[in-house]
C-alpha positions in Angstrom: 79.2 275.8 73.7 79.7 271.7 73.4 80.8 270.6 69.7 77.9 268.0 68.2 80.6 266.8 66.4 82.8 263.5 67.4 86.1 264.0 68.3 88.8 264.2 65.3 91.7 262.1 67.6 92.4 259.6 70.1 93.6 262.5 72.6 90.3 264.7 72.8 88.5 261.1 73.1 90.8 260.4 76.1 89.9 263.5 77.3 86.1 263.9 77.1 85.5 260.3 78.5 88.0 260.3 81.1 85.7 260.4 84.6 86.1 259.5 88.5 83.6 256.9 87.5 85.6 255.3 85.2 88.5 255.2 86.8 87.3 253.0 90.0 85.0 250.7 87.6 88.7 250.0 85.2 90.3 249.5 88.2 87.4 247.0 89.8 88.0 244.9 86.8 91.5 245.0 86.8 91.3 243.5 90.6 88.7 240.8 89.6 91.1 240.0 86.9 94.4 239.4 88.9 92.6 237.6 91.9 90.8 235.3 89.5 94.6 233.9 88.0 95.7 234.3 91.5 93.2 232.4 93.7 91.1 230.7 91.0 88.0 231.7 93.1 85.5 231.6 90.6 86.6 227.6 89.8 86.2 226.9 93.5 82.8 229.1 93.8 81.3 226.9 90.6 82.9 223.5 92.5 80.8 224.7 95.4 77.7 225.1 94.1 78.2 221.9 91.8 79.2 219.6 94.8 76.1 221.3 97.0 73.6 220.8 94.0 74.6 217.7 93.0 71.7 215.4 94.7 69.6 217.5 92.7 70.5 217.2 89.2 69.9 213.7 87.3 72.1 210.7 87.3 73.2 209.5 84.0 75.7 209.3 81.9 78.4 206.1 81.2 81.3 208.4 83.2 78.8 208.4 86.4 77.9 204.7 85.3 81.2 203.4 85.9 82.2 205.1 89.3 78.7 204.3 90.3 79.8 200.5 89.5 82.9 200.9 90.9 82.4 202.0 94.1 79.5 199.3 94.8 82.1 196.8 93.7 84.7 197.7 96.5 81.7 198.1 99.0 80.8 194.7 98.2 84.3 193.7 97.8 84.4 195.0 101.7 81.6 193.4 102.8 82.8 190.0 101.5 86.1 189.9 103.0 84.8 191.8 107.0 82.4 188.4 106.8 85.1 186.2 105.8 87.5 187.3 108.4 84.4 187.4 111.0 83.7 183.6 110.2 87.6 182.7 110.6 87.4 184.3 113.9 84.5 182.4 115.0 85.8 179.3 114.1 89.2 180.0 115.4 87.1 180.8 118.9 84.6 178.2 118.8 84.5 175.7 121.6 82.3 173.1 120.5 81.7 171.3 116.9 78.0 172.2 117.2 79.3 176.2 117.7 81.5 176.0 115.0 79.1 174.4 112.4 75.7 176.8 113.5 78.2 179.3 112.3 78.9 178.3 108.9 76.8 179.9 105.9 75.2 178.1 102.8 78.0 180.1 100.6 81.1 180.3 103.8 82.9 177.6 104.8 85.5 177.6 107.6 89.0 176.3 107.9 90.4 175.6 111.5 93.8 174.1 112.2 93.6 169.8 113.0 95.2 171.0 116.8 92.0 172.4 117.2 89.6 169.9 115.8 91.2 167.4 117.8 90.3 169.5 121.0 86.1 169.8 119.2 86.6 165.9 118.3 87.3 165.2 122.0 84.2 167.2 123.2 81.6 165.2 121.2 80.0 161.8 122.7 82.2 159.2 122.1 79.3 157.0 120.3 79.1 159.7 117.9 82.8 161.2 117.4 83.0 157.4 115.9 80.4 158.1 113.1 82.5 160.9 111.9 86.2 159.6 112.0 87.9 156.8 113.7 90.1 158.2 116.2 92.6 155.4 115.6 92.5 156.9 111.5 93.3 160.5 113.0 96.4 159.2 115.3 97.8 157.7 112.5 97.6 160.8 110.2 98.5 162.9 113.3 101.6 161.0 113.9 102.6 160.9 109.8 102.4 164.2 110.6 100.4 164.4 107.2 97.3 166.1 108.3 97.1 169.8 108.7 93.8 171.7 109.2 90.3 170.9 108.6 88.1 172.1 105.9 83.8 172.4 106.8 81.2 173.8 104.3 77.6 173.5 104.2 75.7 170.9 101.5 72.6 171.5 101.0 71.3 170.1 104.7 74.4 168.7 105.6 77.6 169.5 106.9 80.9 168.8 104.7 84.2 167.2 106.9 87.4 167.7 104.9 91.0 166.4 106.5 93.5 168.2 104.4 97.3 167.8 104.2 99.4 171.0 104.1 98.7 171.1 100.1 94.6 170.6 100.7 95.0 167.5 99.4 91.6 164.8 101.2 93.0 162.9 103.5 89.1 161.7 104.6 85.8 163.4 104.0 82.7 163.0 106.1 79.5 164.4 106.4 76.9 165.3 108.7 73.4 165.0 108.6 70.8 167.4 110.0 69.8 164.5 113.3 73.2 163.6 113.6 74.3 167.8 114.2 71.8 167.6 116.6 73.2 164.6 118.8 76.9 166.6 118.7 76.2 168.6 121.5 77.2 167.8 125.0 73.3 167.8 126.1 71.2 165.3 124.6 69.4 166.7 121.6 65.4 167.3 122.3 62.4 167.1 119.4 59.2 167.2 120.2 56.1 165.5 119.5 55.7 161.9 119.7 57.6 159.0 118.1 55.0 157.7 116.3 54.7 160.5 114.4 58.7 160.0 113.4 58.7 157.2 110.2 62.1 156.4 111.4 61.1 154.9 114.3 57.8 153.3 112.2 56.9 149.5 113.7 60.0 149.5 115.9 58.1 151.5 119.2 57.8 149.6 122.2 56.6 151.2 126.0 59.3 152.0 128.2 58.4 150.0 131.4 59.0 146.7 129.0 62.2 147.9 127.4 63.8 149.4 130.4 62.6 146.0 132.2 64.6 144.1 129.5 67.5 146.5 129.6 67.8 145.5 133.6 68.1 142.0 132.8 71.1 141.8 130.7 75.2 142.7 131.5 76.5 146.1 132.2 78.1 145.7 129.3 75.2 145.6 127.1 73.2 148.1 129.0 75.9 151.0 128.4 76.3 149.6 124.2 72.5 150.6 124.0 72.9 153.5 126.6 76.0 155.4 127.0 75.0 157.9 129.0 71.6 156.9 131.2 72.4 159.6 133.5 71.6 162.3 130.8 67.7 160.5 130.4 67.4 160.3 134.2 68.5 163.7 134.6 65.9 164.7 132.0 62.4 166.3 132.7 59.3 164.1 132.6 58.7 160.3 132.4 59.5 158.2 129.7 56.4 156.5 128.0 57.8 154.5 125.5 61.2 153.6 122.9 61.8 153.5 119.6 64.4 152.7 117.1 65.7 153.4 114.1 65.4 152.0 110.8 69.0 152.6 109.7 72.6 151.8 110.8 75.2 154.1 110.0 79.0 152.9 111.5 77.1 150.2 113.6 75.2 152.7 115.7 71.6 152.9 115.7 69.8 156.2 116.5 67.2 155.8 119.5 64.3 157.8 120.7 62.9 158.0 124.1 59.5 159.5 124.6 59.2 162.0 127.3 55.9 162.9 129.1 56.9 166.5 130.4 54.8 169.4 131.4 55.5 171.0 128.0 54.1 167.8 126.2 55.6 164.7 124.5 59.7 165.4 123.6 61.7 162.8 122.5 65.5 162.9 123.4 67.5 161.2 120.6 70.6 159.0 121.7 73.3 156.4 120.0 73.1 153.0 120.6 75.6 149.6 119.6 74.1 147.9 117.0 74.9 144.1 118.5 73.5 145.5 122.0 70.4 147.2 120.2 69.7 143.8 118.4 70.1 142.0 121.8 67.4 144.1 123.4 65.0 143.6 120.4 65.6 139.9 120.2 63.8 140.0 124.1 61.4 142.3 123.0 60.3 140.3 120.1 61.5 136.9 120.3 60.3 136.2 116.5 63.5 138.1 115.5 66.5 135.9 114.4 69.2 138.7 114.4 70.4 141.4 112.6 70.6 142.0 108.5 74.0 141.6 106.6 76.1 143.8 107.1 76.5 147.2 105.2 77.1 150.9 106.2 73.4 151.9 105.4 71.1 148.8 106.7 67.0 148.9 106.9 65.1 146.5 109.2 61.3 146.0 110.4 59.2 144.2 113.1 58.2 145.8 116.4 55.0 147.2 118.2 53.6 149.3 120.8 
């Protein structure tokens, strides 16, 4: 018959709980134990589920704050230095001034070597590569072998020209307005509408049958200081319907506009003109004129009709 009693020593204890049972549970445990200090599975199990459950749990904290920070810094940090090498690489392969400057940002200017300006200088017509430098300025810095590479940046709506030495030192500065971009490229630049509706060209309008009729009447000479290029207007679409000239001078040229009539409606095609052969036309246009105003880089003058 079973004692009701507890056992009076650690042997009978032994004894009377010893069981099959308990035996495979102890040693279950035992296993847990050493795999758990071997393999650290439980640590990697918890990792696990952390890592998968992450997107789920709330974002806070000033540890998550500052490697939240710091990776959008580098990203940024990235993102700043792929465009800068992207716009380096465009200027380094542009092929025209008008290329290289559509490519330039409000906040990312572009430095290209002066080897290579040269060759963009050389592409622009010659009535306006003079606005920008004198070509006898960059021979002479060319052959004090002072002058380097060439700095551009965007200014509000114009274009910055920096000649730098080899310690970025200004050698010359220039910039370039929005109309005079325009009249960079190797076709002639197009605007439409009418000139009339241009207040740079205000009471200076005159048809084109009386000014090209003029035009014929005076030297070759003259004809190509108002027109370079008269190939590029008769090569043009349309008919031209009247002329019009600027109000300002800027390196003794004077901006021109010729009216188109072309299927798609009025255009006018911007050129360059001399200002003594500009002022020679006018002066047959409209005798009352004496000449031009004194001299200066910026210059205003009136008259004219249409």
């Amino acid at each position: 018959m079973p004692a009701w009693s507890q056992p009076q020593d650690v042997k009978t204890w032994m004894l009377q709980g010893w069981s099959f049972r308990g035996a495979v549970l102890l040693l279950a445990v035992f296993a847990i134990l050493i795999s758990e200090v071997r393999f650290s599975w439980v640590e990697v199990l918890v990792g696990r589920y952390l890592a998968a459950t992450n997107s789920h749990r709330p974002e806070s904290g000033s540890v998550w704050e500052r490697g939240r920070l710091k990776q959008v810094a580098t990203q940024t940090l990235e993102q700043m230095v792929t465009r800068q090498l992207t716009a380096q690489r465009e200027a380094r392969e542009a092929t025209s001034l008008p290329e290289l400057i559509g490519g330039l940002s409000a906040s990312q200017g572009a430095m290209i070597s002066a080897v290579h300006f040269k060759t963009l200088y050389t592409r622009i017509p010659p009535t306006i590569a003079r606005t920008l430098f004198s070509p006898i300025f960059m021979l002479r810095i060319s052959a004090e072998r002072s002058w380097d590479r060439v700095y551009m940046e965007r200014e509000n709506e114009q274009v910055g020209i920096y000649l730098l030495d080899r310690s970025n030192n200004v050698l010359s500065y220039t910039t370039l307005s929005e109309q005079q971009l325009m009249s960079t490229g190797t076709e002639q630049p197009v605007v439409s509408g009418a000139l009339d509706e241009q207040p740079e060209f205000s009471g200076r309008i005159y048809p084109a049958d009386r000014f090209f009729m003029v035009l014929d009447t005076l030297p070759p000479e003259t004809q190509r200081g108002v027109l370079a290029q008269p190939d590029i207007l008769l090569a043009a679409e349309g008919i031209p319907v009247c002329v019009g000239f600027s109000d300002e001078v800027n390196a003794d040229l004077i901006r021109i506009g010729v009216e188109m009539d072309t299927p798609q409606g009025r255009q006018i095609l911007l050129t360059m003109g001399q200002e003594w052969a500009v002022w020679q036309v006018r002066r047959l246009l409209e005798p009352r004129l004496s000449g031009p105003p004194s001299r200066k880089q910026h210059r205003r003058f009136g008259g004219g009709d249409r």
